[in-house]
NUVEX-446922 format. One record per residue (C-alpha): residue in three letters; residue number from 1; z, x, y. Coordinates in Angstrom, 3 decimals. Layout:
BEGIN
 code pos       pz       px       py
  ala NUM        Z        X        Y
...
//
This chain:
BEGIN
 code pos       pz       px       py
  unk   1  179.593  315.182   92.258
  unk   2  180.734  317.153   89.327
  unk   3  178.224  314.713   87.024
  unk   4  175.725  315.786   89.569
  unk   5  176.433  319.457   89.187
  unk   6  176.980  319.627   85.205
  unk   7  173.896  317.599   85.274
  unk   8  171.792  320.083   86.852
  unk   9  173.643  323.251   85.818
  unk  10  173.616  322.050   82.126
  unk  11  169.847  320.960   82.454
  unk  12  168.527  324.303   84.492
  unk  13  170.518  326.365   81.268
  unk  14  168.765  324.538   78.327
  unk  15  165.724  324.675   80.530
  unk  16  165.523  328.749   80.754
  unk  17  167.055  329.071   77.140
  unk  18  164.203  326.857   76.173
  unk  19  161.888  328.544   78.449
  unk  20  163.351  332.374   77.402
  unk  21  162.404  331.494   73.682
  unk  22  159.108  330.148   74.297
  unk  23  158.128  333.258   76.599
  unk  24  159.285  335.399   73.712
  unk  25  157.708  333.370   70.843
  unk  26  154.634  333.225   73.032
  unk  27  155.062  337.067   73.929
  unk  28  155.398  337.810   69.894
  unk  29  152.417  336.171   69.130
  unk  30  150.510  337.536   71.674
  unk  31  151.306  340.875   70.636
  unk  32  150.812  340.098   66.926
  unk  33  147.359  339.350   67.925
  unk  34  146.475  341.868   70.285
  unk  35  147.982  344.486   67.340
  unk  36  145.397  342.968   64.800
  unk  37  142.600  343.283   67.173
  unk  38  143.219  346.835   68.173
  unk  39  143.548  347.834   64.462
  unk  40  140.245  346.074   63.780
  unk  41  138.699  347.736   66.766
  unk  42  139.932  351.448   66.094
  unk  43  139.178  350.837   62.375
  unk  44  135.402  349.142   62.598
  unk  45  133.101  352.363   63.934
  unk  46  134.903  354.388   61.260
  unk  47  134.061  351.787   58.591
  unk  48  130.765  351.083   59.724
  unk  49  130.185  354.530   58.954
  unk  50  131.624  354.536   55.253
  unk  51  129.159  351.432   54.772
  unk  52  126.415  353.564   56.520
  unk  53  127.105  356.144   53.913
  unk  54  127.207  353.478   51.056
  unk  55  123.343  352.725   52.425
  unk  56  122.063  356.137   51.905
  unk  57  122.771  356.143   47.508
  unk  58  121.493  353.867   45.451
  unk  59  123.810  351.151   43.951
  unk  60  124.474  353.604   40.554
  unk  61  124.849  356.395   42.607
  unk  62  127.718  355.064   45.188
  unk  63  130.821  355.840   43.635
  unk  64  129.850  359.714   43.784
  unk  65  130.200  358.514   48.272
  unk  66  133.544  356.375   47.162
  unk  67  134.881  359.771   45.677
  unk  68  133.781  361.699   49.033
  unk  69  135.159  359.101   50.865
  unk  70  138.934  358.820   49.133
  unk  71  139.264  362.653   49.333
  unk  72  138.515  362.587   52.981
  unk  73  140.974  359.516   54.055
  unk  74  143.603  360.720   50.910
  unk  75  143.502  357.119   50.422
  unk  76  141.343  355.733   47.316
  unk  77  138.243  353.350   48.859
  unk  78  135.895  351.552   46.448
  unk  79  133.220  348.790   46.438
  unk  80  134.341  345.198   45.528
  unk  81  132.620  342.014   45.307
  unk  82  133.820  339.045   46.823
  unk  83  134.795  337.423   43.419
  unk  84  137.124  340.153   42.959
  unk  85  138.986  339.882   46.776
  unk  86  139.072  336.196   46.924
  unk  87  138.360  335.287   50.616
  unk  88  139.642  333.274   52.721
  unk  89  137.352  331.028   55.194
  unk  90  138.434  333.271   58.209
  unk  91  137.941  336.284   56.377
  unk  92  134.560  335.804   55.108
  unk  93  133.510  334.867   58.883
  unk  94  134.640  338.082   60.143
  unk  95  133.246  339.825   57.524
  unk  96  129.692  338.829   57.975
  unk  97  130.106  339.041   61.504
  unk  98  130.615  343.074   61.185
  unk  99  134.076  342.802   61.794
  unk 100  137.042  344.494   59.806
  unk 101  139.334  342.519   58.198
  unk 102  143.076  343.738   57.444
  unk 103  145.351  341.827   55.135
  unk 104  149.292  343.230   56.395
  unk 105  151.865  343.090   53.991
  unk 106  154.662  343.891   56.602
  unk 107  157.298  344.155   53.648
  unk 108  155.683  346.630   51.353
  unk 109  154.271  348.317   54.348
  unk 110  151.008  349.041   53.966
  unk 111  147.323  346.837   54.678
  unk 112  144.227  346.764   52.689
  unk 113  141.319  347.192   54.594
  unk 114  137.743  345.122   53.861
  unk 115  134.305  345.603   55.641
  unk 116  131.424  344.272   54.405
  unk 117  128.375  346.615   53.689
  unk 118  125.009  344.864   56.146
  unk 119  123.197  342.453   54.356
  unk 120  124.701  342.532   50.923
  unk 121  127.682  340.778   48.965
  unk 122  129.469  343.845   48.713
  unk 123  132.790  344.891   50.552
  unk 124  134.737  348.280   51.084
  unk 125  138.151  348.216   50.441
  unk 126  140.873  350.900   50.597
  unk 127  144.736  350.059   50.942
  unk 128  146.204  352.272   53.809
  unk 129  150.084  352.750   54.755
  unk 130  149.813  354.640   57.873
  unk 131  147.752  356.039   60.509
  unk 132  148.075  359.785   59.999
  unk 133  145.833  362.715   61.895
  unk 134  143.765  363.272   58.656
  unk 135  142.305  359.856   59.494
  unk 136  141.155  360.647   62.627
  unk 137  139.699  364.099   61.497
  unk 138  137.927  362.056   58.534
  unk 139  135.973  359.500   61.547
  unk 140  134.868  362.630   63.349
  unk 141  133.089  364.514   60.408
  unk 142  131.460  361.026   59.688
  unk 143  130.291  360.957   63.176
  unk 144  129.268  364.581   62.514
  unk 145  127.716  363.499   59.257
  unk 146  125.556  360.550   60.893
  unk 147  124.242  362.629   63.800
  unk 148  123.323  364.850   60.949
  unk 149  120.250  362.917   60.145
  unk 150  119.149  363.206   63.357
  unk 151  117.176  365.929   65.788
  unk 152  119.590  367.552   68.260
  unk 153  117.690  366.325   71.266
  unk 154  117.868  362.565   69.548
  unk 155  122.207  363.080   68.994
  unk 156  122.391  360.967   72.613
  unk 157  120.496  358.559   72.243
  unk 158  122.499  357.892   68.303
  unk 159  125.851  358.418   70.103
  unk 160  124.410  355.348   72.219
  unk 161  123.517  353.283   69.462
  unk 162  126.974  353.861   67.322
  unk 163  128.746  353.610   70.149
  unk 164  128.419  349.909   69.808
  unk 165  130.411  349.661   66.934
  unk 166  133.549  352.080   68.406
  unk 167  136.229  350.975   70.413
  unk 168  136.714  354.192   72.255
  unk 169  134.310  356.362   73.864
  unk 170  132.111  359.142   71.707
  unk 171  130.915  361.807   73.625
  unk 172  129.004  365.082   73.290
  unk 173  130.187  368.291   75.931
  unk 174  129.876  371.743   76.547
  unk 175  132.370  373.456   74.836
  unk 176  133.193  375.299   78.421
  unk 177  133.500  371.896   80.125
  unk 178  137.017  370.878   77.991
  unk 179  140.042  372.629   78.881
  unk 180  142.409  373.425   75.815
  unk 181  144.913  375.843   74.947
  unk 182  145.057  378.761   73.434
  unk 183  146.182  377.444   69.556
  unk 184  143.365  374.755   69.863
  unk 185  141.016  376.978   71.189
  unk 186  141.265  379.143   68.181
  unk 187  141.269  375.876   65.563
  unk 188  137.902  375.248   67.447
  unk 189  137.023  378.435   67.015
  unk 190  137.487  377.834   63.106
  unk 191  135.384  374.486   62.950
  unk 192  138.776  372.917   62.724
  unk 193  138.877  369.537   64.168
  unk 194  141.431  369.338   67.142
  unk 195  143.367  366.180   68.097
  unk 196  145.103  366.560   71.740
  unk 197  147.522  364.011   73.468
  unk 198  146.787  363.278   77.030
  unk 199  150.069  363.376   79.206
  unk 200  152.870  362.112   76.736
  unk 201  155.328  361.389   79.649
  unk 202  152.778  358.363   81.228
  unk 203  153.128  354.896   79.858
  unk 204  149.092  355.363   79.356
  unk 205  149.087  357.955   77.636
  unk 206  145.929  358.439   74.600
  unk 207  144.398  360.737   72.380
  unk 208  141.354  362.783   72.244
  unk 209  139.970  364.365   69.142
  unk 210  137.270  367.391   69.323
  unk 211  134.845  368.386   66.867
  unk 212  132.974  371.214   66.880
  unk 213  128.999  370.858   66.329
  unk 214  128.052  373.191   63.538
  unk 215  125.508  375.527   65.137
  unk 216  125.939  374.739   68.717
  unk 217  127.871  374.860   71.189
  unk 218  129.040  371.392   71.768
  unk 219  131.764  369.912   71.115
  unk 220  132.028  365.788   69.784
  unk 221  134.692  363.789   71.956
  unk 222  136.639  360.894   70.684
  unk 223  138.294  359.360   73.050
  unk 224  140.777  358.500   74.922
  unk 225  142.091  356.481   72.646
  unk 226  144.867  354.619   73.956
  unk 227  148.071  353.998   72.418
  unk 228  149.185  350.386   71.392
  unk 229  151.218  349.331   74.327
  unk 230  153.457  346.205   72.867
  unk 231  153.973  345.261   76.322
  unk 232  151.091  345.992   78.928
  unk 233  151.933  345.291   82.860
  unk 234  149.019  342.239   82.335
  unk 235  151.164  340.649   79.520
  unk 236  154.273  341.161   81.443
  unk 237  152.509  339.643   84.940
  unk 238  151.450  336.575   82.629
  unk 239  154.865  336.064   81.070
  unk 240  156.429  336.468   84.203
  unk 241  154.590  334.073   86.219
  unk 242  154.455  331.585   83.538
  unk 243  158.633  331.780   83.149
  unk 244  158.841  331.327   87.345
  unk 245  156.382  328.299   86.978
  unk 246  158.167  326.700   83.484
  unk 247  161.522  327.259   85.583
  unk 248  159.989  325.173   88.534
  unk 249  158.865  322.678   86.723
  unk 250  162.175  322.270   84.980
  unk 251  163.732  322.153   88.032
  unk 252  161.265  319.612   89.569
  unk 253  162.169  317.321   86.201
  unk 254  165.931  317.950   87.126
  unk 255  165.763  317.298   91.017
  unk 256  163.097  314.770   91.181
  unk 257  165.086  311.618   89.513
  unk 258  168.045  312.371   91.715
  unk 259  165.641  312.424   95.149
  unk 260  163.519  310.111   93.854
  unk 261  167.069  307.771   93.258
  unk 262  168.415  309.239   96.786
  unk 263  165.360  307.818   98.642
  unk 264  166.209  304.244   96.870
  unk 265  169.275  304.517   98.759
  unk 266  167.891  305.702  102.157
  unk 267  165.657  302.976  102.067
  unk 268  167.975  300.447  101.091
  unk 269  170.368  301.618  103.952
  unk 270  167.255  301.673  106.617
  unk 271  167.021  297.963  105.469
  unk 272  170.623  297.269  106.308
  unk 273  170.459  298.951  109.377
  unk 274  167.328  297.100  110.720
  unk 275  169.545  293.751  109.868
  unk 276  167.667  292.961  106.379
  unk 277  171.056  291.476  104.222
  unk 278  168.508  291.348  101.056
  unk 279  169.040  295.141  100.909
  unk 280  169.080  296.033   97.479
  unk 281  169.411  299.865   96.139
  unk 282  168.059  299.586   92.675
  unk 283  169.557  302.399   91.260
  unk 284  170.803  302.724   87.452
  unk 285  173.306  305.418   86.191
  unk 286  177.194  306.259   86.128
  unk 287  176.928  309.433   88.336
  unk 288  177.998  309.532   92.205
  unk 289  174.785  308.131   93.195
  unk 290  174.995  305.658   90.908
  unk 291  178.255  304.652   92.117
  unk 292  177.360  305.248   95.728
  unk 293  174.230  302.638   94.789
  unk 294  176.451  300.291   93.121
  unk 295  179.042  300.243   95.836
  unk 296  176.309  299.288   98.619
  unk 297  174.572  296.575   96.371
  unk 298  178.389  295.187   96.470
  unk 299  178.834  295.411   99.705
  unk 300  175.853  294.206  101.059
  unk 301  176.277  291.640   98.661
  unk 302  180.181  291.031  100.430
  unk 303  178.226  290.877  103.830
  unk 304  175.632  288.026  102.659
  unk 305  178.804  285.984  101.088
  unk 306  180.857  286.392  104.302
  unk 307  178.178  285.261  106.733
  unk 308  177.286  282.169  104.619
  unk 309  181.285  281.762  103.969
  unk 310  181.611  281.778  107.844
  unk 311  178.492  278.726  108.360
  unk 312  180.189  276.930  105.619
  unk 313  183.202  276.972  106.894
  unk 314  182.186  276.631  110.396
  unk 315  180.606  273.239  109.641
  unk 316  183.611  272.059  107.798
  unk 317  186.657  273.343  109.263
  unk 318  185.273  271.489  112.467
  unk 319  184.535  267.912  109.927
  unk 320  188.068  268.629  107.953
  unk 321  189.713  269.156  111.601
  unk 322  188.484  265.924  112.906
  unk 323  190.068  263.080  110.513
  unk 324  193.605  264.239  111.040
  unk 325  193.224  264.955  114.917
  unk 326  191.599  261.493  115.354
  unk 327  194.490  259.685  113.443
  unk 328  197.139  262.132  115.529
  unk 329  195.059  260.668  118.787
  unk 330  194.556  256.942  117.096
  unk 331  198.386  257.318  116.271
  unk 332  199.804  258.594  119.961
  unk 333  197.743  255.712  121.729
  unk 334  198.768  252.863  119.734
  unk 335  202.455  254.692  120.022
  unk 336  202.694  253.955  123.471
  unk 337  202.237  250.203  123.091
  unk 338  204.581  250.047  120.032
  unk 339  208.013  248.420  121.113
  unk 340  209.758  248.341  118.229
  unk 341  211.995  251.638  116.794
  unk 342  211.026  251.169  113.375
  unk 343  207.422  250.492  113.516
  unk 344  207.417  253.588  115.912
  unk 345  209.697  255.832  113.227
  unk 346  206.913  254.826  110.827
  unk 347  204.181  255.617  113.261
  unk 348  205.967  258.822  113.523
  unk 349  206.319  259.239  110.012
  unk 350  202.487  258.581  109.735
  unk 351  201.562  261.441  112.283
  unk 352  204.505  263.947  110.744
  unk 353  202.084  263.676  107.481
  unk 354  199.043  264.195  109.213
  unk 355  200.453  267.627  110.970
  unk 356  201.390  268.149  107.272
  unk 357  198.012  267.649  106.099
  unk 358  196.591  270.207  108.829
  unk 359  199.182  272.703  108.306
  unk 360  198.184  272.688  104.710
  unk 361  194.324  272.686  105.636
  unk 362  195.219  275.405  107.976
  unk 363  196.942  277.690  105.068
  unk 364  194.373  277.023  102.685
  unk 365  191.748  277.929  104.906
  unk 366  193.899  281.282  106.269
  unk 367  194.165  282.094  102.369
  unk 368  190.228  281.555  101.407
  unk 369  189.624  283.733  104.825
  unk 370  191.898  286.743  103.808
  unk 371  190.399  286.539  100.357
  unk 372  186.848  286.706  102.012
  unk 373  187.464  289.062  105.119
  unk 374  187.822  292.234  102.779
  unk 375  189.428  293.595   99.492
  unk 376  192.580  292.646   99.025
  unk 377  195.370  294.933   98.023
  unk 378  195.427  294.820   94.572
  unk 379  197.911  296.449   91.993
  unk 380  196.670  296.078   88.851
  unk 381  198.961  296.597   86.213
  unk 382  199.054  295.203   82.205
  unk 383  199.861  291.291   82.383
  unk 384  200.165  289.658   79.016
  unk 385  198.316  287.000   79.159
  unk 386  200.059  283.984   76.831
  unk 387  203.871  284.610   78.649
  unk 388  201.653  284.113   81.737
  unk 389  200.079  280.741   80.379
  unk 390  203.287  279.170   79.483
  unk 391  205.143  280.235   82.260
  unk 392  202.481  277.796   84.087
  unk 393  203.205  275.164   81.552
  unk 394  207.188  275.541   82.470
  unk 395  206.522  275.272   86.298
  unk 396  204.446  272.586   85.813
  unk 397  206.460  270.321   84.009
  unk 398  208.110  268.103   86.446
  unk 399  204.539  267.370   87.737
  unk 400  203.054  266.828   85.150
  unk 401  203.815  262.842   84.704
  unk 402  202.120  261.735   80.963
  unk 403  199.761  264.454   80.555
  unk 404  200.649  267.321   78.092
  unk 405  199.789  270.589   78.392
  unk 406  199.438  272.762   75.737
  unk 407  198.921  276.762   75.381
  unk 408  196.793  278.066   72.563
  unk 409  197.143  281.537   71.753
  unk 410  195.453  283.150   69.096
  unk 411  196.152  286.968   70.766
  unk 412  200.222  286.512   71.826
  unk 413  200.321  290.530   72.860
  unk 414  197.145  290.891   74.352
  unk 415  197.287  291.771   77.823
  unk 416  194.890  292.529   80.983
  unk 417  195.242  294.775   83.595
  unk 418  195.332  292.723   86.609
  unk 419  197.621  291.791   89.718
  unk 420  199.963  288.807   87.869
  unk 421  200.438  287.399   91.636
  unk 422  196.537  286.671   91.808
  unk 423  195.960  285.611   88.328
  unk 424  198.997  283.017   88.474
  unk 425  197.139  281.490   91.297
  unk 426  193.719  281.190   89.243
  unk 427  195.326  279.585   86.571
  unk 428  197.593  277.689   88.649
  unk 429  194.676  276.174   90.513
  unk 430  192.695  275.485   87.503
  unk 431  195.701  273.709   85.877
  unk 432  196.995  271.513   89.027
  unk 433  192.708  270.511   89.913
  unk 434  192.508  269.189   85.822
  unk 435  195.690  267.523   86.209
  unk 436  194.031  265.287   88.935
  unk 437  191.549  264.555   86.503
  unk 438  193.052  264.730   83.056
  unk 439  193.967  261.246   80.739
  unk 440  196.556  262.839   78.632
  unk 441  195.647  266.626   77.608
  unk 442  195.107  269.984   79.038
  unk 443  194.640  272.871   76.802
  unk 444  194.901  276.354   77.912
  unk 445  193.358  278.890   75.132
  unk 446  193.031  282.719   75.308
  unk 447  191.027  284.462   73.512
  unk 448  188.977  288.529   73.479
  unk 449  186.186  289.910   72.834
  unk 450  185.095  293.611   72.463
  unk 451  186.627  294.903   76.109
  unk 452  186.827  291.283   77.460
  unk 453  189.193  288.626   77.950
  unk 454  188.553  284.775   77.701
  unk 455  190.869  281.832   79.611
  unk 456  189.472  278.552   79.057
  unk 457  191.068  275.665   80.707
  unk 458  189.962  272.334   78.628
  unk 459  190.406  268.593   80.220
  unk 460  189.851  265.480   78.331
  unk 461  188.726  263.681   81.750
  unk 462  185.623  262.616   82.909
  unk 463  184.283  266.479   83.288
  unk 464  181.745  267.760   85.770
  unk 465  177.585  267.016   85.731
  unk 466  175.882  269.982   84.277
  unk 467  173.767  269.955   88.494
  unk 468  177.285  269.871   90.651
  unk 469  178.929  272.529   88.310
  unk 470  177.527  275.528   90.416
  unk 471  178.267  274.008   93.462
  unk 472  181.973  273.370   92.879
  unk 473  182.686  276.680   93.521
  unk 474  181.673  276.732   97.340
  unk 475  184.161  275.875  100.119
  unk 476  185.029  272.260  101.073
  unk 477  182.715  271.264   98.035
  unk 478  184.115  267.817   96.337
  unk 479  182.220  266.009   94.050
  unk 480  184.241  262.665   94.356
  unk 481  183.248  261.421   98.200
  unk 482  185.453  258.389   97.932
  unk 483  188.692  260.186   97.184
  unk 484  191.389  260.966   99.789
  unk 485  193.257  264.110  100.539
  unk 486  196.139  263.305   98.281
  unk 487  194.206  263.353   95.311
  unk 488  190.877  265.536   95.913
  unk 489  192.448  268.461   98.065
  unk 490  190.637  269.838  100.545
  unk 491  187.639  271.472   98.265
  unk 492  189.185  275.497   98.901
  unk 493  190.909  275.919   95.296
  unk 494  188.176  276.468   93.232
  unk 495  186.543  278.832   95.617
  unk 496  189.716  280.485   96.168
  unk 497  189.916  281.204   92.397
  unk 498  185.909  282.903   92.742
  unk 499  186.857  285.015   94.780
  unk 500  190.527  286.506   93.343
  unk 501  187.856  286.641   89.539
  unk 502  185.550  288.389   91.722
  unk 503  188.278  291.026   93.077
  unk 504  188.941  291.170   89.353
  unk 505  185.563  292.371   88.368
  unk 506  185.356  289.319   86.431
  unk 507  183.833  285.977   86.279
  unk 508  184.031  281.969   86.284
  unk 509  182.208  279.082   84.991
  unk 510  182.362  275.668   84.003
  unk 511  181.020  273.761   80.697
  unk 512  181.754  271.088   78.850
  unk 513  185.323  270.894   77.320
  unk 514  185.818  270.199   73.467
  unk 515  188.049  267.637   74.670
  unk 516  185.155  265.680   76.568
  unk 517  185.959  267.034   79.836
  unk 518  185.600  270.027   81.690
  unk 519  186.391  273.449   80.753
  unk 520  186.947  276.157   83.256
  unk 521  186.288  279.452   81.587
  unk 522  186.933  282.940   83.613
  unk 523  186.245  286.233   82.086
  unk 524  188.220  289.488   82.588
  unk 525  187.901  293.094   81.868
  unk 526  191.026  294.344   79.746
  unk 527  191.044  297.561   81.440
  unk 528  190.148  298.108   85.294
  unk 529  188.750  301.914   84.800
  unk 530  189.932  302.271   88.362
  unk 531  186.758  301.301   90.355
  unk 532  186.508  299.870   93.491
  unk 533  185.608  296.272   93.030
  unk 534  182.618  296.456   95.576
  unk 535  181.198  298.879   93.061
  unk 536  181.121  296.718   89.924
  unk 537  178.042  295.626   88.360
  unk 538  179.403  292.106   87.711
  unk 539  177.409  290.233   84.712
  unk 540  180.141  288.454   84.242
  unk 541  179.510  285.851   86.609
//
């Protein structure tokens, strides 16, 4: 659960710090924008009127309207060619499409200004560092100046017309219709162009600027012109809404795996319940649900292999049963008709073997069962591996008749974590089943690999055909039909040893032995990790 959590916690923070820069790179940009297009449209009537001037002189004569012009903005403005500003590709676009071009130089603080004069290769330019009021008052007398050329009843219809190139509204009113106070009143009074702010406490607060029309009494509007508001409530909406829906759709990315992974699960489990054993959750991944997947696949897995276990060994407890009872039965009839003491202490002795035989059937079968019937309980502790192997040899000895066994040990302190009880019984079984089989040599050799652990358990008998070496491992399996109990075992030991590897989260096979025979080969993990075995992903087997 706490995977789960850091998971999503760790994912939903780089998600909004990822988000949180993007809104304010995004937000930055925007703003850098919308500042370069409200420059250019405050900037373009007033320049279209310089280049309106420029129209009115011939070409020798224009510098005497560059001198009138400089003194007006305090700011020197002159006529360049394009050879001497070196445009750009964007530039010269917006240039002949009547727009003003400004070239920032944020570090020295001030922007040069272009606008090309209609229809010729000719540009204005004038370097400006700020916006001051004398700017302002310099675009109203050239609004004054234009309307100049005109009749007073045609100033309307020209206001119309320029309009187009303004990004604020001109206007012409009755000098009674505006409402001023008593200081501007009196700088109108002195043909003194007035600039007011509208409301300075509102967020949209503007400008107007008022020009009195010589010989009238009208007065020329500018405005409202609205301040440059970095962060508009449209911009904010935008941003806003975009950070809820980048948020969702991080948390969709987050969330979705983890349902989609969940509904795996459900719908492995609705399998299971509806008595489908092939359930299979295929779900990847370390985390709880990973585990949680892993855990069922092992289980339902368990399930499968006790159900088969329990037809196998129906079928053959009830054909291993039947040889011993029928001698027991063959033995107690014939008993009865037996007169003399010793051939009936033999008979005896016969029978006393075959309740042997199914007392030792009986065990082996209780063993494979309590192996099968659930996990065991298992202490797993650090088992070195070579004093286990030739502790085996030692117990082994007096049994062993001709046949020498031999440990090879190329890793003497390497150990496993394991429970020693079980793994003494693996090798143990291995050992005793290739002494059956074995001419003169067994080998035992350990060796390791990365995190693993290898036991091989070499015979130089006959060995095992590659087609009956998967089957040896099932219950009652025996390969050699002919052979009697003594010698062949009841066909539990190798299946015994499956199932203690498979507790170990390990695995078993069988190849051919260097020797010529058969080589029993079982894989371990050196260190448990303490999961439950029914949670391994075994590819080990």
């Amino acid at each position: 659960m706490n995977s789960i959590f850091l998971r999503l916690y760790g994912g939903l923070l780089l998600a909004l710090c990822l988000i949180g820069a993007i809104t304010y790179g995004a937000v930055e940009l925007v703003n850098s924008y919308r500042s370069d297009l409200y420059r250019e449209k405050m900037a373009r009537g007033t320049f279209f009127l310089m280049a309106e001037g420029y129209q009115h002189y011939e070409v020798g004569d224009r510098d005497r309207w560059s001198q009138v012009l400089s003194k007006l903005f305090s700011a020197e403005i002159a006529l360049l060619s394009s050879d001497d500003l070196a445009l750009g590709y964007r530039e010269r676009l917006h240039l002949e499409d009547g727009l003003v071009v400004m070239r920032l130089n944020d570090d020295a603080g001030y922007a040069d200004v272009l606008f090309q004069l209609p229809g010729e290769d000719v540009y204005i330019n004038t370097r400006m560092t700020k916006v001051s009021e004398q700017q302002a008052r310099a675009t109203a007398v050239l609004i004054l100046h234009y309307l100049s050329h005109f009749q007073e009843s045609e100033w309307d219809q020209a206001l119309t017309t320029l309009q187009r190139q303004f990004g604020y509204p001109l206007t012409l009113l009755q000098r009674d219709d505006v409402s001023l106070d008593d200081e501007q009143e009196q700088r109108l009074g002195r043909r003194e162009v007035v600039i007011a702010l509208d409301d300075s406490t509102r967020n949209d607060s503007s400008i107007r600027i008022y020009a009195p029309v010589a010989q009238t009494d009208k007065l020329l509007v500018l405005g409202p012109l609205s301040l440059f508001d970095r962060f508009p409530i449209e911009l904010l909406l935008i941003a806003g809404i975009t950070s809820l829906l980048a948020v969702a759709l991080a948390t969709y990315l987050q969330v979705s795996p983890l349902q989609r992974r969940l509904k795996r699960l459900d719908k492995a489990v609705s399998q299971l319940g509806c008595g489908d054993l092939g359930a299979y959750a295929n779900i990847e991944g370390s985390d709880a649900i990973g585990q949680v997947a892993a855990t069922f696949n092992g289980m339902t897995a368990h399930i499968r292999r006790l159900i088969e276990s329990q037809r196998e060994m129906t079928r053959a407890v009830s054909h291993e049963l039947r040889t011993p009872v029928a001698r027991l039965r063959f033995g107690l009839e014939m008993l009865a008709d037996i007169e003399s003491a010793e051939r009936r202490r033999e008979k005896l002795n016969a029978m006393d073997q075959d309740i042997e035989q199914l007392d030792q059937l009986i065990d082996e079968i209780l063993t494979y069962a309590r192996l099968e019937q659930g996990t065991p309980n298992i202490e797993f502790k650090p088992v070195v591996i070579g004093e286990l192997c030739e502790q085996l040899r030692d117990e082994l000895e007096t049994i062993r008749d001709e046949t020498v066994i031999t440990v090879n040990n190329a890793c003497p302190t390497l150990k496993v974590e394991a429970e020693e009880r079980y793994l003494h019984r693996v090798l143990q079984n291995l050992v005793t089943n290739a002494l059956r089989y074995a001419k003169s040599h067994i080998v035992m050799r350990v060796e390791e690999s990365d995190d693993l652990v290898f036991i091989h358990v070499d015979d130089d008998g006959p060995g095992i055909p590659e087609h009956e070496r998967e089957r040896v491992f099932k219950p009652f399996a025996r390969l050699d039909k002919s052979r009697h109990r003594a010698s062949g075992g009841y066909g539990l030991g190798l299946s015994i040893v499956k199932r203690i590897v498979d507790w170990h989260g390990g695995g078993i096979c069988v190849d051919e032995s260097p020797q010529g025979g058969a080589r029993f080969t079982v894989t371990l993990p050196k260190d448990q990790q303490g999961q439950h075995v029914l949670g391994r992903v075994n590819e080990l087997h």
